[in-house]
Backbone as a printed PyTorch tensor [residue, N CA C, xyz], in Angstrom:
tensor([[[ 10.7770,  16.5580, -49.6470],
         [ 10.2910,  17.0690, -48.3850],
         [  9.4760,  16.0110, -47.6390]],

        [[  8.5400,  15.2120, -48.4570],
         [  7.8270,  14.6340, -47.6770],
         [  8.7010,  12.8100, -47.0910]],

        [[  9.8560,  12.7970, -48.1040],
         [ 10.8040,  11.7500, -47.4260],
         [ 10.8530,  11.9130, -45.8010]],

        [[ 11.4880,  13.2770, -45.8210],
         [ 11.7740,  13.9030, -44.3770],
         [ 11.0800,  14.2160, -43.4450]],

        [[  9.6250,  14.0790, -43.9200],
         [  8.5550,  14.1340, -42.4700],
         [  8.7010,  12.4440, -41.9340]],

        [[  8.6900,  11.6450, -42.8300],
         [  8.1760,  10.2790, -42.9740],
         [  9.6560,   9.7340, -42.1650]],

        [[ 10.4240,   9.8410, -42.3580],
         [ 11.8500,   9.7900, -41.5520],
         [ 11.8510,  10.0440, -40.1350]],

        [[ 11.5180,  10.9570, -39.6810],
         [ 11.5960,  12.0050, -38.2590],
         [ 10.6770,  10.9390, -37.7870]],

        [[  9.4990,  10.6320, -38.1540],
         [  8.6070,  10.0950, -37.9330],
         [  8.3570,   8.7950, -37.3280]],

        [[  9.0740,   8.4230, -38.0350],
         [  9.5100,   6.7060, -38.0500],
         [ 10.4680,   6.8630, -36.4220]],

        [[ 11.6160,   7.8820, -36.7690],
         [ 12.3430,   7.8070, -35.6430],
         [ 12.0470,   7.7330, -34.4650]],

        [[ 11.0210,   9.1120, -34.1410],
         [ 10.4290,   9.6190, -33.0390],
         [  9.2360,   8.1320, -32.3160]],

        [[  8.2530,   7.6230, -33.2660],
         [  7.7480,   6.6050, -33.2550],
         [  8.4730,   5.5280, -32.4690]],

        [[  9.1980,   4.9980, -32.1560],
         [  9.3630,   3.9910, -31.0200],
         [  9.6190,   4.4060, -29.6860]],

        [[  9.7680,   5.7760, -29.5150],
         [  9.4260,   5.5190, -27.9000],
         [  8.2610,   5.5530, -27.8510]],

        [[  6.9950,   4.9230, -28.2740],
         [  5.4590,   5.4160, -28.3070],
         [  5.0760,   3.6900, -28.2180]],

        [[  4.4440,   3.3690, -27.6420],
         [  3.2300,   2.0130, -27.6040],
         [  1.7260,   2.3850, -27.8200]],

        [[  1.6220,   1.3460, -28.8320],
         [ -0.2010,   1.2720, -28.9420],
         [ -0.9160,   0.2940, -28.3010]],

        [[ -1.1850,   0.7960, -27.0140],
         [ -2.0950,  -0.1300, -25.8000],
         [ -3.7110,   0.1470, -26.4290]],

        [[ -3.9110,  -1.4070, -26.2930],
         [ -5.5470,  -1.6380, -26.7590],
         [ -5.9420,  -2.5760, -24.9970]],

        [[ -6.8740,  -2.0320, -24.6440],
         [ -7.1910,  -2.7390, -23.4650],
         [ -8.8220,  -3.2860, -23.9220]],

        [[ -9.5050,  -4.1630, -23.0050],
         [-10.6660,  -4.3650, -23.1180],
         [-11.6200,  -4.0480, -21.7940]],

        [[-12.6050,  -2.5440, -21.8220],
         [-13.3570,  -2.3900, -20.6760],
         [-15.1250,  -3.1630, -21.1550]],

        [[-15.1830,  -3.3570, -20.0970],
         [-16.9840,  -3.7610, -19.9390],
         [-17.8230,  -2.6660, -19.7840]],

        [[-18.6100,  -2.4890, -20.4470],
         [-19.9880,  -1.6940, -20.3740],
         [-20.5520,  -1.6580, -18.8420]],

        [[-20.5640,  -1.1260, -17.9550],
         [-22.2480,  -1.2070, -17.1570],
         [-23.2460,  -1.4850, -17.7930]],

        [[-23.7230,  -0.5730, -18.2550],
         [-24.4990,  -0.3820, -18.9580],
         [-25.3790,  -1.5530, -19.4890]],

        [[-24.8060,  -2.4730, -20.6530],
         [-25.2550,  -3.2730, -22.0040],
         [-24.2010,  -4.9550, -21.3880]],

        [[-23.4270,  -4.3670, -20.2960],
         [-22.6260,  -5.9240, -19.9300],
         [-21.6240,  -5.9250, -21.5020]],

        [[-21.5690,  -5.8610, -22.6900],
         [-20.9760,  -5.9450, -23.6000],
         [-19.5290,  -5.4060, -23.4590]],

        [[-18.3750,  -6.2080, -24.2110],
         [-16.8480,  -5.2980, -24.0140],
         [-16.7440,  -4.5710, -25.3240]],

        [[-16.1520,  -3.2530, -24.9780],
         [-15.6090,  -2.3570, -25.9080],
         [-13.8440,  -2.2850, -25.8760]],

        [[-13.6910,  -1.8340, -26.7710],
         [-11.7820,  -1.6600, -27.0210],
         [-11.3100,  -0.6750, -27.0920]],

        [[-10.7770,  -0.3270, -26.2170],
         [ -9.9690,   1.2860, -25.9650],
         [ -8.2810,   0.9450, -26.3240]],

        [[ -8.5020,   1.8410, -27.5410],
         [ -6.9980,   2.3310, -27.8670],
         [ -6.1710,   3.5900, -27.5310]],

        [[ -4.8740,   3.5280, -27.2760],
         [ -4.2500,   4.4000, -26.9090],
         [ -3.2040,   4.2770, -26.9170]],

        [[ -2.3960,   5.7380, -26.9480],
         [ -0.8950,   6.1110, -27.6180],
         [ -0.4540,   6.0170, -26.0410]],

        [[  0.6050,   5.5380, -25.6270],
         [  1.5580,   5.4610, -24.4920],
         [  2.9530,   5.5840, -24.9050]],

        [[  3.7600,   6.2230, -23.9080],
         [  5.0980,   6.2100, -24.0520],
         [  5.6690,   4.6310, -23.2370]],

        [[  6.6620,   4.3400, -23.7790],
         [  7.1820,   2.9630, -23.7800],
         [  7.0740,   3.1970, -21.9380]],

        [[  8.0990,   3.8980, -21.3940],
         [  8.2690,   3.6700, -20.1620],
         [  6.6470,   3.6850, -18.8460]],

        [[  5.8120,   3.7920, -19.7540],
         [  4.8450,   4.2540, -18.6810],
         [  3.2040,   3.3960, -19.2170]],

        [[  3.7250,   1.4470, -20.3540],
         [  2.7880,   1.3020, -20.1490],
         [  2.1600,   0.4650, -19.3130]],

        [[  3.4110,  -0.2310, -18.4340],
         [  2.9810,  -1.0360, -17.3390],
         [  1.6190,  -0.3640, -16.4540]],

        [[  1.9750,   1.1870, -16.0470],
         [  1.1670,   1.7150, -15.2800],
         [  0.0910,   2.0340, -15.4040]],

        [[  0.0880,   2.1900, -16.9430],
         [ -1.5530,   2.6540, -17.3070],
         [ -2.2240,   1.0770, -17.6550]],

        [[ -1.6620,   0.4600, -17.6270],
         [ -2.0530,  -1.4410, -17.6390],
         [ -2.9070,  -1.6140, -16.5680]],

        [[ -2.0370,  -1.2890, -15.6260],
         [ -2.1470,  -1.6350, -13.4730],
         [ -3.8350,  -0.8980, -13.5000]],

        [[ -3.4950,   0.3730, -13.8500],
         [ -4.7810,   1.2170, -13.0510],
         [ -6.3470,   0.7760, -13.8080]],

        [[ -7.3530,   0.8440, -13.4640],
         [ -8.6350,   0.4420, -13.6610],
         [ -9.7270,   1.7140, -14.1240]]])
């Protein structure tokens, strides 16, 4: 059973990107790292926006 989660999984998994961007604090001036799940076709756009 658990072959078959791990399978589906794997499959489903490439239309998906893991975007890591780097934002700046106000705050402290220091950069933090924001990760996030994106679908392949849509990570140019979440790249673009601020």
């Amino acid at each position: 059973m658990a072959k078959k989660v791990v399978a589906t999984l794997q499959a489903q998994g490439k239309e998906f990107a893991k975007v890591i961007r780097t934002v700046r604090s106000e705050k402290t001036g220091a950069y933090t790292f924001t990760e996030d799940i994106v679908p392949n076709d849509r990570v140019q756009e979440y790249l673009s926006k601020r």
